[in-house]
C-alpha positions in Angstrom: -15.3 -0.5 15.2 -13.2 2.7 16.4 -13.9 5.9 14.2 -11.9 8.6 14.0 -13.7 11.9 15.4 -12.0 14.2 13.0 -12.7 12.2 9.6 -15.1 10.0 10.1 -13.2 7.2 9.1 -12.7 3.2 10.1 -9.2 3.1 12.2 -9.1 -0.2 12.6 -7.9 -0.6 8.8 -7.8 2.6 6.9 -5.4 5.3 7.7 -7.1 8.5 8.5 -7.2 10.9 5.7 -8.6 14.2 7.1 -6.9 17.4 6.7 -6.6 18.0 10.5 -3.4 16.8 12.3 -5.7 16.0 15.2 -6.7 12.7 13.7 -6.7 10.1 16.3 -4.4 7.6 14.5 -2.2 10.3 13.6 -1.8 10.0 9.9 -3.1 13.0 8.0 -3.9 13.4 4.5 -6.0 16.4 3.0 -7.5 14.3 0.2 -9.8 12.0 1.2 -12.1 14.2 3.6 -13.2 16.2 0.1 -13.5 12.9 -1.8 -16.0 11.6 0.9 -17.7 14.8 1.0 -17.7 15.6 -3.1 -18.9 11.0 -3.3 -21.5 12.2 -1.1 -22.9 14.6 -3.4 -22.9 12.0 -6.0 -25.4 9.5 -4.1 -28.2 8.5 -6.5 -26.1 9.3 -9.8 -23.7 6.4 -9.6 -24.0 3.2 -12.2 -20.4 1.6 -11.4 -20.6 -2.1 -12.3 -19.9 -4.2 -10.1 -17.1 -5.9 -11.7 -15.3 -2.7 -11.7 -15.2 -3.0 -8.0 -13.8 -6.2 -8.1 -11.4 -5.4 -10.3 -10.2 -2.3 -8.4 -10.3 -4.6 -5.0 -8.0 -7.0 -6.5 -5.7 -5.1 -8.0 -5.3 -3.3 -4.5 -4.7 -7.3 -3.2 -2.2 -7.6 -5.7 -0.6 -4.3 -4.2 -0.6 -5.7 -0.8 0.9 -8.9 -2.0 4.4 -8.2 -2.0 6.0 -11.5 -2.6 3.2 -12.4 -5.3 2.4 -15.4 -3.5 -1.4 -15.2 -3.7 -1.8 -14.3 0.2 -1.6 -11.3 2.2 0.8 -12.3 5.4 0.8 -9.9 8.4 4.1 -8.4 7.5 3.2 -7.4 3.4 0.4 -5.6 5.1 2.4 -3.6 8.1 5.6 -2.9 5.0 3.0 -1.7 2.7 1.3 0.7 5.5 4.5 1.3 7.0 5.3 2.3 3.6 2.0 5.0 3.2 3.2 6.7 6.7 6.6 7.5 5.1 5.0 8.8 2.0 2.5 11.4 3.8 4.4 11.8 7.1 8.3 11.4 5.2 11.0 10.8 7.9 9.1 11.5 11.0 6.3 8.7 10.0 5.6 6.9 13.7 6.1 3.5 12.1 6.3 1.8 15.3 2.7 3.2 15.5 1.9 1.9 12.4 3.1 -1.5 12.9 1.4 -1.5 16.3 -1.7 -0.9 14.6 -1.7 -2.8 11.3 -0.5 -6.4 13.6 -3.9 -5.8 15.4 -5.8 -5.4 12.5 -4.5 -8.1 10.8 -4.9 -10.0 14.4 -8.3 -9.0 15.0 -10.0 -8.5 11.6 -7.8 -11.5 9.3 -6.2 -13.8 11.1 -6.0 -14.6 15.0 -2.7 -16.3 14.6 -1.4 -13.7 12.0 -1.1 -16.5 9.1 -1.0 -15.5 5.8 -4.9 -14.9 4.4 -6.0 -15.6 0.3 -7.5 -12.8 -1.0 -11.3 -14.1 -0.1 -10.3 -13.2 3.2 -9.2 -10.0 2.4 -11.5 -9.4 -0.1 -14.4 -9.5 2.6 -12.8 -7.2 5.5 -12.1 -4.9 2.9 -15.8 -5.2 1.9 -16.9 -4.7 5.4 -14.5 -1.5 5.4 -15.9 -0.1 2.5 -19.7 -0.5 3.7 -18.8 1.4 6.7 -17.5 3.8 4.9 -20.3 4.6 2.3 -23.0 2.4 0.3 -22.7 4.0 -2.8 -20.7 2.4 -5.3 -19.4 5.5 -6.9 -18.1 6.1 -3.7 -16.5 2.8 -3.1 -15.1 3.1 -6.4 -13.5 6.8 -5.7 -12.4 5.0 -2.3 -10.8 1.7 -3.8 -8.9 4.1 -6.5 -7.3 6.1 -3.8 -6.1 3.0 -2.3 -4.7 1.4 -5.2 -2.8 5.1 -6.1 -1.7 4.9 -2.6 -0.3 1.1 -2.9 0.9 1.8 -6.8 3.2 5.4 -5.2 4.8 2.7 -2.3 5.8 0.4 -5.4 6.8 3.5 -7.6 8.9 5.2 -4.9 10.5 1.8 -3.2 10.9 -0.3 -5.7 12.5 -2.8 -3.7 9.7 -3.0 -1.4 9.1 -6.7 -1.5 12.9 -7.5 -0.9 12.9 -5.6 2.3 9.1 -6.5 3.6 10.2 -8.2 6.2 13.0 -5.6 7.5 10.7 -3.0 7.7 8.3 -5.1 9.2 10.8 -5.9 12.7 12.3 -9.3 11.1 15.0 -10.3 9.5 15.7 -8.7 6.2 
């Protein structure tokens, strides 16, 4: 798994979040590198239930989900991500980069043949991701309700993002 040498983060999935604009993948962020530091701080003091986890994990499936079908297909997850770039990066986002990287990931870590995946699927790369990222729950939890804010500000801003998935994505709108 390819970690980024300015954040600390998972590239293969998760966008980099640090404040420096030498992040590997390219997509800056100045919030998360705090959050990991200030959830690291909170190791030992953390009593998140675990259904609150699941509940934050599938609401951020739901997110991904764009035409509500119950699976995550390889171009809801490049729109959505596509989608994130635009929102830190505005105008200038590399979303040629992004769709690059988000078909490999869902390639490599989902799907080999890039079909659509139910959410157990997702559910337990995402899992993986979050491990990697930090055992604490608290932390997870911190982690999971960026994502979801993220996901929510893509559905918030473009409403129509599930109309126009697939243009977005490089097919036909």
């Amino acid at each position: 798994e390819d970690i980024c040498a300015s954040c600390g983060l998972a590239e293969d999935w998760l966008p980099c979040w640090s404040a420096d604009s030498d992040c590997t993948d390219g997509s800056p962020s100045p919030a998360a590198s705090s959050r990991r530091r200030s959830a690291g701080r909170l190791k030992g003091n953390s009593k998140v239930p675990p259904e609150r986890l699941e509940d934050l994990m599938q609401q951020l499936f739901r997110l991904h989900d764009l035409n509500s079908d119950g699976f995550l297909d390889e171009a809801e997850l490049i729109k959505l991500n596509e989608v994130i770039a635009i929102l830190h990066e505005g105008a200038d986002a590399n979303t040629s980069g992004v769709r690059q990287k988000y078909t490999k990931v869902f390639r490599t870590k989902l799907d080999p043949g890039g079909r659509p995946v139910p959410y157990e699927v997702f559910r337990s790369y995402a899992q993986e991701v979050l491990e990697g990222l930090d055992r604490d729950p608290q932390a997870q939890e911190m982690i999971l309700e960026q994502f979801v804010a993220e996901a929510l500000s893509c559905h918030q801003v473009f409403p129509g993002i599930a109309d126009e998935r697939h243009a977005l994505a490089g097919g036909p709108a």
